[in-house]
N, C-alpha and C positions, 0 to 999 in steps of 0.2 A: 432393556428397561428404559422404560422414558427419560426424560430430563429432569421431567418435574418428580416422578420417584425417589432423585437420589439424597431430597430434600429429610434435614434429620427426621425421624420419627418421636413426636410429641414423648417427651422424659415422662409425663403423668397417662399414667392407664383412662382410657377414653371410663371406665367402667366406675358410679359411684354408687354408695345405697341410697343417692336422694331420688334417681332416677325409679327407684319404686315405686313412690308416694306419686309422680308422676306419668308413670307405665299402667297400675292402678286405678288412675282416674280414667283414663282413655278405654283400658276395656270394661269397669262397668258403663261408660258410656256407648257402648258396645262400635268402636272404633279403630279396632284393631284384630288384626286380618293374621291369624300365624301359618307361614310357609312351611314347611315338615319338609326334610331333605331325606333320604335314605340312610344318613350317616347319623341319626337320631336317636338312634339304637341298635343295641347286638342282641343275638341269636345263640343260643348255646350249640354247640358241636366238638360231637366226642369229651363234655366235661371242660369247654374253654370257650368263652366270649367271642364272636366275632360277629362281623358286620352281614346283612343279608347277602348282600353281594358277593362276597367271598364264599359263602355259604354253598350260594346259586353256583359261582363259577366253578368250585372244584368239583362240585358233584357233575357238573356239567361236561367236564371233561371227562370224565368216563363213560355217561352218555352218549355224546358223539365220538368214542374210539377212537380220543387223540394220545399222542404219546406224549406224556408229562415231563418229559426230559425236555422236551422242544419249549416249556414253558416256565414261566419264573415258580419260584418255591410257593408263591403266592399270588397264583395271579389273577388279576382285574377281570371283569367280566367279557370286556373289550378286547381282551388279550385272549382269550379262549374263541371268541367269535372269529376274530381276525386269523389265528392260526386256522380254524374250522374252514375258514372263507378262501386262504391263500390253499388250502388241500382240496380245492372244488366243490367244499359242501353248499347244500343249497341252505340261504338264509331260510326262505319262509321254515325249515325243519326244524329250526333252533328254539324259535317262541314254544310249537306247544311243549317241547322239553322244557323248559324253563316251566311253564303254567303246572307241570306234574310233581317239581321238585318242589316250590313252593307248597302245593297241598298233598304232598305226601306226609310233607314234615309237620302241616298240620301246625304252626306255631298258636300260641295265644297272645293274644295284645300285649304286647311289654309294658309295665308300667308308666314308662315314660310319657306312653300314647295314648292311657288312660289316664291320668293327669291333667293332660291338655285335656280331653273331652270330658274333663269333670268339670271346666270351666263353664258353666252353663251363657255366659257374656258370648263366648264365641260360638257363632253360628255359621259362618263360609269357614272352612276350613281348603287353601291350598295345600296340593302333597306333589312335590317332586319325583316319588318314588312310584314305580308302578304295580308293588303288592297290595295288599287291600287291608294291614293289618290297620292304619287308620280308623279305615271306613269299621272294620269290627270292633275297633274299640268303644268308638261312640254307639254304634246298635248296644255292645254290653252293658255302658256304663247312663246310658241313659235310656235305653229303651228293655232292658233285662235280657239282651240277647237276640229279640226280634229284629227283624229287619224293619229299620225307621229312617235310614240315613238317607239324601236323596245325589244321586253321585253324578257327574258329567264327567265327560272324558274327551281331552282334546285331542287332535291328529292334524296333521297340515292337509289331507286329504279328507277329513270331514270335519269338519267347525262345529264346534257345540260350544255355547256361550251363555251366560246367567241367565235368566228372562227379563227381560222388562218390564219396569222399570227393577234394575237393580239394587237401588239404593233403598227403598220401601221396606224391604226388610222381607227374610225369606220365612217360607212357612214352617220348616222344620231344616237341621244340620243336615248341609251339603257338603260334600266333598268334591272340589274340583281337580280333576287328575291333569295337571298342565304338560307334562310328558306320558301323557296317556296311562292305558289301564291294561293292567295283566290282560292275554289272552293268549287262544291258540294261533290267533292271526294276526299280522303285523301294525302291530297298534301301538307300540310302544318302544322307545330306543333301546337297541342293544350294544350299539357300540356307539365309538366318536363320533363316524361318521351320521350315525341316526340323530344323536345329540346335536348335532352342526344345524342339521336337518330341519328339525323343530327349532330353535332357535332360529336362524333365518324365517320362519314360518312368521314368529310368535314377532320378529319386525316388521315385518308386511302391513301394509295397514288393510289391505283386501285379506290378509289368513289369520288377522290378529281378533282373539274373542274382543272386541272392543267392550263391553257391558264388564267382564272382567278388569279389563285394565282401567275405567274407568277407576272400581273399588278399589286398587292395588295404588291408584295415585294419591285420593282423597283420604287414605287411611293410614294408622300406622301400620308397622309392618315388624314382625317378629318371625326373624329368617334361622329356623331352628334344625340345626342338621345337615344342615345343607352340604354338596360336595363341588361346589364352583372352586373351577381353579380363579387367579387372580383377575385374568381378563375378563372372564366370564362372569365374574361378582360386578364385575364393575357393569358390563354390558346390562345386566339382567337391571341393576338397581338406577340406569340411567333409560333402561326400557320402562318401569314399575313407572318412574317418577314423570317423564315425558316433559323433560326438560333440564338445562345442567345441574347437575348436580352438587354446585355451587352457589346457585340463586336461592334464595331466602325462602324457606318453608315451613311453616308450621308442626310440617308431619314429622315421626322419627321411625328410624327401623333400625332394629335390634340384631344382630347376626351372633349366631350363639352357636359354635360349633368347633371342632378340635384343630383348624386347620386354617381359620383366618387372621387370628391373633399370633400364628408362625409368620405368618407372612410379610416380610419388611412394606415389598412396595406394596401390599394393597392396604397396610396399617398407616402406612406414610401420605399414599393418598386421598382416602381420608379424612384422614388428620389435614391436609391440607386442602382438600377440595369439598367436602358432603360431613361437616361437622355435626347434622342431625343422622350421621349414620353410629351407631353404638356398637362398639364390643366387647361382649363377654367372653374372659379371657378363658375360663374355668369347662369350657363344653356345652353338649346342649342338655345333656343326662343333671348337670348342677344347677345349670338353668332352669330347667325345667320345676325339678326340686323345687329352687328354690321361689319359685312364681307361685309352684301348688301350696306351699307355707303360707307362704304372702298373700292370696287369696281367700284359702282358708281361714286366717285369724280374721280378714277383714268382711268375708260374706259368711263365715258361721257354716262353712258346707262339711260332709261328713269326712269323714278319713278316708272314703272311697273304698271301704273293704266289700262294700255288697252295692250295687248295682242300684243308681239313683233314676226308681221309675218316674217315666213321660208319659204324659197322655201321647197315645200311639195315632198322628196324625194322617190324613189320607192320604194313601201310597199313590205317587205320582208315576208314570209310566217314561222310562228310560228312555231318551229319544234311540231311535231306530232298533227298539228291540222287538224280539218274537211278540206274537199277540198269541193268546191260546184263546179263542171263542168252544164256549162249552156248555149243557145243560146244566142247569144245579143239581140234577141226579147225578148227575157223571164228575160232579169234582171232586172224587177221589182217583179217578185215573185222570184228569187235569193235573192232580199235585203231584202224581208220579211223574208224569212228562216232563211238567216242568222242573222236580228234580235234576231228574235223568239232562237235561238240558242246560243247566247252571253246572250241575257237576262237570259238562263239557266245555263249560266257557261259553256259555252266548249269557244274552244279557233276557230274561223272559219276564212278560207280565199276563197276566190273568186277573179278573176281577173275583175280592174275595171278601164281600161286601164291604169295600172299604168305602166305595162311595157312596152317595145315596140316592134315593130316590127321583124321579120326576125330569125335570126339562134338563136338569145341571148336568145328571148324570149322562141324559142322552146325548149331550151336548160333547162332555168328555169323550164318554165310547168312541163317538165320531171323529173327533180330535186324533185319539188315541191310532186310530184305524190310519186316518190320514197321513202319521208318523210313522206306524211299525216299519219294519225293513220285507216280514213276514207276515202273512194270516193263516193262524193254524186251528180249521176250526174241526172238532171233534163229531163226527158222526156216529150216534148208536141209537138204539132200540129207544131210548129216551127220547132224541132227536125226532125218529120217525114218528115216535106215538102223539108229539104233541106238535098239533097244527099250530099252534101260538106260543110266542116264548120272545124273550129279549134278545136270546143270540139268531133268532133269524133276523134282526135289525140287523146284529152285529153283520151278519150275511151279506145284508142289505148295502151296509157303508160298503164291505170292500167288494162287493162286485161291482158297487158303483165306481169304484177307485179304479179296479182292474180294466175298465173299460178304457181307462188311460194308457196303460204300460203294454209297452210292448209285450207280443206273447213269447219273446224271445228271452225274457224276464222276467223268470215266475216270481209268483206273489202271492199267491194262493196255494196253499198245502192241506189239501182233504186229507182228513185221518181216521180211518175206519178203526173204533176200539171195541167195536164188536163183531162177530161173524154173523153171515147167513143176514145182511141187512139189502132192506130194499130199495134200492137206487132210484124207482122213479117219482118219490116224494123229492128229489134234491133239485136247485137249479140247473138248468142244462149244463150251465157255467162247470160246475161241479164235477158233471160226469163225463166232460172233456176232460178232464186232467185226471191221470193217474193217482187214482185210491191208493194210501198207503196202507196197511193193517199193521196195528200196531194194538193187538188186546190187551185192554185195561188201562191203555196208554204207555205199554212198557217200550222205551225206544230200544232199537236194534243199534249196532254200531253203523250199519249200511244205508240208515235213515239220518245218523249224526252225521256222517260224512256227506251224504246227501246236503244236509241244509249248510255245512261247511261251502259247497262248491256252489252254490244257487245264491249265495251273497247274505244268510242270516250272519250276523256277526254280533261279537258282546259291544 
């Protein structure tokens, strides 16, 4: 413990009700940014509450065929990886186990999480946690279930970062995944060591999303759930602010969770160092409560029992994810694939008239193209019959791209969803790479694994 730690801890609770009337005004000014921890909420199992984590980790141990004696009564998800790791196993094995557990169990948005996204003020949403139940709260609670959210996902090995200018204001609720996004591939912490990882990253100022830390400095900040031990609360909130945390600031951040108000030194620090830091002593689940009260009586919004519709804004396309190019006759085997493919953990976009017409759109496509990680364009009878059509553009951008990339680094994935087609209406380009046949678009496991190992990823 430091020196300056062992300083008394302030006799009055940092927490009062005037700070309402005050927290209130900053998010309808829509100025306040809420950080979502993992520890934000529980998960029911076997008829008792507990945390996702714990959730994840015990199931997980049976998974990977560890013997539960070797491990505590309850243990950390860290702790199960670590034993898995000192017995040889290989990390990458562990993520898609984890990616199965989560949607086998198939949770729905906890209330907690729908609360927050009934806040219609907040629009960036940060999440510490790398499940997606966030991100499905707000599609339910403001989009009726569709998909509307727009998500990034950060990794020290790929940078995703706000758009510019970020401050302008975003078109539709974003979720930014700062310790990345569930998958089958290593995108996300699973232990300390990963947690060190990203962190180190997230200091860097060459791996740091700057456009984000920008908003994290100029705003307030409402740290709900969160699971930083003492150093790490400090680190992160002296990273947010990007300067001491003693020097005079207008902004406040709020830390609302079960585990910071235990804490002498980081309650005593502060209390003597970062006085616009607030906590609520009561958790993030009271918090929360009692924000969506507080809002409610003051914006007049419903109870939140049925699903508050948005106009459903134009779906933006995930950086580096699959592209499906397809005919408009064939987008019904487009919407299988790309099930089948989401169901797998990759991240897919298709166009499904969300954008419109004319130069914008061609403008996007090409964008689009530019971006994907993949090009998966669909070959049928449709295809062959029509000499004119939008996705022979779409054809157009990425052969023109492919002409860059290595051929040692596919890019291009033909997918036959018909039989008995005729191959010399296609570009040459085309009929050097191996045709997949996939009828009606249904993917084989052998095609999943395929785009696993060639670098699509979510």
């Amino acid at each position: 413990m430091a020196p300056s730690d062992v300083v008394a801890v302030p006799s009055q609770p940092y927490w009062d009700e005037a700070i309402w009337e005050e927290l209130l005004a900053y998010i309808e000014e829509e100025r306040v940014i809420p950080i979502i921890g993992p520890a934000s909420f529980t998960v029911a199992n076997e008829g008792k509450q507990t945390s996702l984590e714990s959730y994840v980790a015990e199931r997980l141990v049976l998974r990977l065929g560890l013997p539960p004696d070797l491990l505590p009564p309850t243990p950390t998800l860290n702790e199960v990886v670590s034993l898995y790791l000192r017995r040889n196993g290989r990390r990458e094995a562990v993520y898609p186990r984890i990616r199965d557990i989560v949607r086998e169990a198939a949770f729905t948005p906890p209330k907690v999480l729908r609360q927050l996204a009934e806040i219609r003020h907040f629009n960036l949403f940060v999440t510490t946690a790398f499940d997606q139940l966030l991100e499905a709260a707000i599609n339910y609670v403001r989009f009726g279930g569709k998909t509307g959210t727009q998500t990034i996902a950060y990794a020290p090995n790929k940078i995703q970062d706000l758009e510019k200018p970020a401050g302008v204001g975003l078109k539709r609720p974003t979720v930014y995944y700062l310790f990345g996004r569930m998958s089958a591939l290593p995108t996300f912490p699973i232990s300390d060591e990963d947690l060190l990882e990203f962190l180190c990253a997230l200091q860097s100022e060459s791996l740091r999303p700057t456009h984000l830390f920008d908003e994290l400095e100029k705003n307030h900040l409402l740290i709900v759930g969160g699971t930083f031990s003492d150093w790490v609360a400090r680190m992160f909130l002296r990273n947010a602010k990007r300067r001491r945390l003693s020097d005079p600031r207008e902004v406040l951040e709020i830390l609302a969770d079960d585990r910071s108000g235990k804490d002498p030194g980081l309650v005593a620090f502060l209390g003597n160092f970062s006085p616009r830091t607030k906590i609520f002593h009561a958790g993030a689940e009271a918090f929360v409560e009692a924000l969506s009260k507080q809002w409610r009586q003051r914006f007049g919004a419903t109870d939140g029992a049925e699903p508050t519709q948005w106009a459903l804004p134009l779906i933006e396309m995930p950086e580096g994810a699959l592209f499906i190019s397809y005919a408009r006759e064939d987008l019904d085997a487009a919407r299988t694939l790309k099930s089948a493919l989401d169901a797998a953990g990759f991240s897919v976009w298709f166009d499904l008239d969300q954008l419109g017409p004319g130069d914008t759109f061609g403008q996007k496509i090409q964008d689009y193209v530019r971006r994907c990680s993949l090009f998966l364009p669909l070959l049928s009878r449709n295809t062959e019959a029509r000499s004119e059509g939008f996705f022979r553009r779409e054809w157009n951008y990425a052969l023109d791209r492919d002409k860059g990339i290595d051929e040692s680094s596919p890019f291009i994935v033909p997918i036959a969803i018909d039989d008995n087609l005729q191959l010399a209406t296609l570009p040459q380009r085309f009929r050097d790479i191996n045709i997949t046949k996939l009828p009606g678009g249904l993917a084989s496991p052998d095609f999943i694994e395929r785009l696993k190992r060639i670098g699509g990823r979510q």
